[in-house]
N, C-alpha and C positions, 0 to 999 in steps of 0.2 A: 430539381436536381436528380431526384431518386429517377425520374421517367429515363431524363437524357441519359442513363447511366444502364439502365435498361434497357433502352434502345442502341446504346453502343455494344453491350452483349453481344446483341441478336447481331449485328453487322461481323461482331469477331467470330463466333460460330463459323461463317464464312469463310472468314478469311483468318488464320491466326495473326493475334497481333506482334506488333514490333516490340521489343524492349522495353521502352519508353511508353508506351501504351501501358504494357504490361502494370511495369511500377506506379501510373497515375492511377489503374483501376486498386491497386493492393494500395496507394493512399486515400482514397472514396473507400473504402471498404473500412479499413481499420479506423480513420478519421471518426466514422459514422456508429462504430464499436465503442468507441471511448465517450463520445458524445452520450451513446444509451446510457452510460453509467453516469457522468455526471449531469444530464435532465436530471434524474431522480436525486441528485443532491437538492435540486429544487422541489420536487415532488415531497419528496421527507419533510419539507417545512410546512404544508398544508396541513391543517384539520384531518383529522380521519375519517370524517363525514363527505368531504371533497374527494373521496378518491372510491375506486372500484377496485376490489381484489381482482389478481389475475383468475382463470380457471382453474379446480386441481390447486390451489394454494396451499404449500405447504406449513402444516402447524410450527411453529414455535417450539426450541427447546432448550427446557430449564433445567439441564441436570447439573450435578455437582464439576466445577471445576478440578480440571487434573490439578497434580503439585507441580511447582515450577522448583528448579535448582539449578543451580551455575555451573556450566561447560566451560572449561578449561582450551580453547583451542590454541594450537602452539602457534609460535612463528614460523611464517612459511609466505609462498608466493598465491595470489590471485591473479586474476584475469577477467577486468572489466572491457567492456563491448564488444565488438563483432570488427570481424574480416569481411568484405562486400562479398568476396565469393561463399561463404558459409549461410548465406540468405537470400532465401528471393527477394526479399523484401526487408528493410529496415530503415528508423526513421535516421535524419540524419545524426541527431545527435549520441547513437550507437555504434558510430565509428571514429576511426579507425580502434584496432583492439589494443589494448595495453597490459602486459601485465609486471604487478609492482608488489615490493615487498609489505608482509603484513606483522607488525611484532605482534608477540603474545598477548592474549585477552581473553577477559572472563565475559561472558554473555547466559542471561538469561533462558532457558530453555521453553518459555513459555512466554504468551506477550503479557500485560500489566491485563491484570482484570477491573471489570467496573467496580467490583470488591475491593481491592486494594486500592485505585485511587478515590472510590467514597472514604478510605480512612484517611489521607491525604488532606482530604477535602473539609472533612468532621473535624479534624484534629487541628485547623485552624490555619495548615500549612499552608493551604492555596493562598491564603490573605497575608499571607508572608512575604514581606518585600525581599527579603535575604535569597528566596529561593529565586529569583527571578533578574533576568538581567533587565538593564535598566530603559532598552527597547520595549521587551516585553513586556515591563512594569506597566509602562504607559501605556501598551495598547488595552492592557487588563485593569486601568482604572478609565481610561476615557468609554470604554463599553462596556464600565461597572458590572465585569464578570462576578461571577459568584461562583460557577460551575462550568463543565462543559456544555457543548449546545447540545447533546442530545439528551440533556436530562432537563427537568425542571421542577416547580418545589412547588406545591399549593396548599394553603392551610397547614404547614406544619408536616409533610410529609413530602417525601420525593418520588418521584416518578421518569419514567424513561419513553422516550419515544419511537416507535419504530416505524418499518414503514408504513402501516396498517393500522396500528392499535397505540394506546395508552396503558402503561402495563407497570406497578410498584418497581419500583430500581432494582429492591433487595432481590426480586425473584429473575434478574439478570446477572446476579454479582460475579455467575461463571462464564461470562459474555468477554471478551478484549472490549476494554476502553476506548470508545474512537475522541479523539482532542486535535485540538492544533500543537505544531510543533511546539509555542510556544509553553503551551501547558503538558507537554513530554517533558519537555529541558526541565520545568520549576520541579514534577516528580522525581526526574532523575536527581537533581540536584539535594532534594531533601532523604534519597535514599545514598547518600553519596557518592551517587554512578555518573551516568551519563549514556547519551545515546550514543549506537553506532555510525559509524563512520559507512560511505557507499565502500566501499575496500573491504572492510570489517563484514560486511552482510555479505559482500560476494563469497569471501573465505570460509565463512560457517555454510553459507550455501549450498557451493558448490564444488569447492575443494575435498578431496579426501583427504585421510591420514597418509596413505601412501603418496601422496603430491597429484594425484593423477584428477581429473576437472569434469565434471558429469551437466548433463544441461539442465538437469531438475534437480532439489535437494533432496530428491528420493533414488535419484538414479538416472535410469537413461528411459524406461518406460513411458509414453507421453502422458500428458497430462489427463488423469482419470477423477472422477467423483471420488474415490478411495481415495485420492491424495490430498483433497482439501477443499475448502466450503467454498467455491469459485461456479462460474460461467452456469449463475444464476440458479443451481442447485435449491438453493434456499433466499430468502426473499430478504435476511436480516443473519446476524452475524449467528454464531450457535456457542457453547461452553468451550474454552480452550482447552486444545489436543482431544478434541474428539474424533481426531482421522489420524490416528497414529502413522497409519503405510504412510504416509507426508514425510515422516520425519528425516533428519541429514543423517548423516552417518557416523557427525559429531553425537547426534542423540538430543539433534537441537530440533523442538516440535513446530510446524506453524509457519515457516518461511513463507509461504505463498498458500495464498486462501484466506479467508475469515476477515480483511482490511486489508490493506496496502501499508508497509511499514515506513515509521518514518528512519530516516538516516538524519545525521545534523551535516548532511555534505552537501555547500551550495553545489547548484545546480551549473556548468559548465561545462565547456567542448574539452573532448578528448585529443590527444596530440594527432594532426591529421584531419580536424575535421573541416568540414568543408558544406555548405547550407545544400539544402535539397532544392536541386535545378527546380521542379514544377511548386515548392512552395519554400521559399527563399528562407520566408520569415519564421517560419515554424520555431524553430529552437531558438535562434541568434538573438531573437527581442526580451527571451527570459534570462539569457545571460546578466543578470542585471546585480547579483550576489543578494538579492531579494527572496529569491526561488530558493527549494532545497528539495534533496532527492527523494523519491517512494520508489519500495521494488516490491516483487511481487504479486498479490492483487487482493481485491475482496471480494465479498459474494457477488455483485454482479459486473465481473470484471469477466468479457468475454477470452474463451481457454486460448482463442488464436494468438492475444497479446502475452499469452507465459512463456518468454524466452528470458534466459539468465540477462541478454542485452538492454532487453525495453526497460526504460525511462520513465519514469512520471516525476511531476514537479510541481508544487504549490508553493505559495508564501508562507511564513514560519505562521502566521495570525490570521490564516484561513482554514476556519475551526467548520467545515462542513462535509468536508469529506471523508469518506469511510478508512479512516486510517488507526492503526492499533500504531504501540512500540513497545520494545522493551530495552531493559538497561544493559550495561556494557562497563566493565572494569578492568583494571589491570590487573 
């Protein structure tokens, strides 16, 4: 695949291509961006003896997590997906654009640290059927969960996994938590919150106070190393709100960078949408209200995919991807 796609290059150099060319090489490309991030959800499960550091690897950092406190954003309007002519490229399920009302809500300004859900977890809560709906229950006794997957217990102590090493838990506790949705919802449920909504992220996002819509939650600047742990900077997540310049304008830190966030909003077509001519099925077969939404990204989430539009989607009980959250109240 990679050759014939090289070898089309070299033919378009020649000749520019048609439209339609255009968009099939911007789907080979970005297709093959997303793919790098999720190999390495398989890679993360190997031994650390099975794997070779990159070059230049950069070290691990364990400093103290910022303080998280609740943003007040008002009621007002967002604007979920894209206009085709606003993109060279986009997948399908980032059209047509909509934008709809948001009431008022409290949100987190930092995502859940592996600190606060280890107390979660210590405190008996995880094994709490109360916190968990009754889907979830079941998939967390049929895979006699105990913890999330990137942690694990030996002899009486806990340990955390990265991509490289094996490293005490406590000396990550300023790390975002990466879980499956379903172990978000039991957290948010036992702090009496709840996750955000896809509507709800896009608002804290990308909305200002003045009403007016920025493409980054920093601004209009593109996407830089200063604004958050992304497009492979670092090789594993780092202490939340350690790249301040990221933050919204609400004063909300972490939107993009360090995991990919969960929303509790299934995964579905925008009004107007329509499958992608050269890959039909891409979106339309996770319509399934099984899926739910991620924005944003994580550390090695390439910078081409941070647009306010792009989409990601997992099942609420696939606990492998680098995904943080945090809570959301009225």
């Amino acid at each position: 695949m990679r050759d014939s796609v090289l070898e089309a290059l070299e033919v378009t150099r020649a000749k520019p291509p048609d439209a339609e060319r255009r968009q099939s090489f911007y789907l080979v490309f970005e297709h093959e961006l997303m793919h790098q991030e999720t190999l390495l959800y398989m890679v993360h499960q190997l031994a650390p003896e099975r794997k070779i550091r990159p070059r230049n690897f950069p070290e691990d950092v364990f400093n103290d997590a910022a303080q998280s406190v609740e943003i007040t954003v008002p009621a007002g309007r967002a604007r979920l997906g894209a206009s085709h002519a606003e993109l060279d490229f986009g997948w399908d399920n980032e059209f047509e654009a909509m934008t709809i009302d948001v009431p008022a809500f409290k949100i987190d300004s930092l995502p859940v640290t592996i600190g606060e859900y280890h107390e979660f977890v210590a405190s008996g809560a995880y094994d709490d059927r109360r916190y968990w709906s009754d889907a979830d229950w079941g998939w967390k006794a049929r895979e006699n969960l105990q913890h999330p997957n990137f942690w694990f217990r030996e002899r009486g102590s806990w340990f955390y996994r990265t991509m490289f090493d094996l490293v005490p838990l406590a000396a990550v506790f300023s790390w975002p938590v990466y879980s499956s949705l379903a172990e978000a919802r039991a957290y948010a449920r036992w702090k009496n919150k709840r996750l955000p909504s896809e509507a709800e992220y896009h608002r804290a996002a990308f909305c200002r106070p003045d009403g007016s819509i920025e493409p980054y939650a920093w601004g209009e600047e593109a996407a830089a190393e200063r604004h958050g742990n992304f497009n492979f900077i670092r090789w594993s997540p780092e202490p939340v709100g350690s790249r301040p310049d990221g933050v919204s304008s609400w004063g909300i830190h972490e939107l993009c960078g360090n995991g990919w966030e969960w929303t509790d909003t299934a995964f579905a077509p925008f009004p107007g949408f329509a499958p992608q001519r050269t890959y039909p099925q891409y979106s339309a077969d996770f319509f399934d209200g099984k899926h739910f939404v991620l924005k944003g990204a994580s550390w090695a989430t390439a910078a081409r995919l941070i647009r306010p539009s792009f989409r990601n989607w997992y099942q609420a009980h696939y606990p492998y991807v680098f995904a943080k959250f945090r809570c959301v109240s009225v």
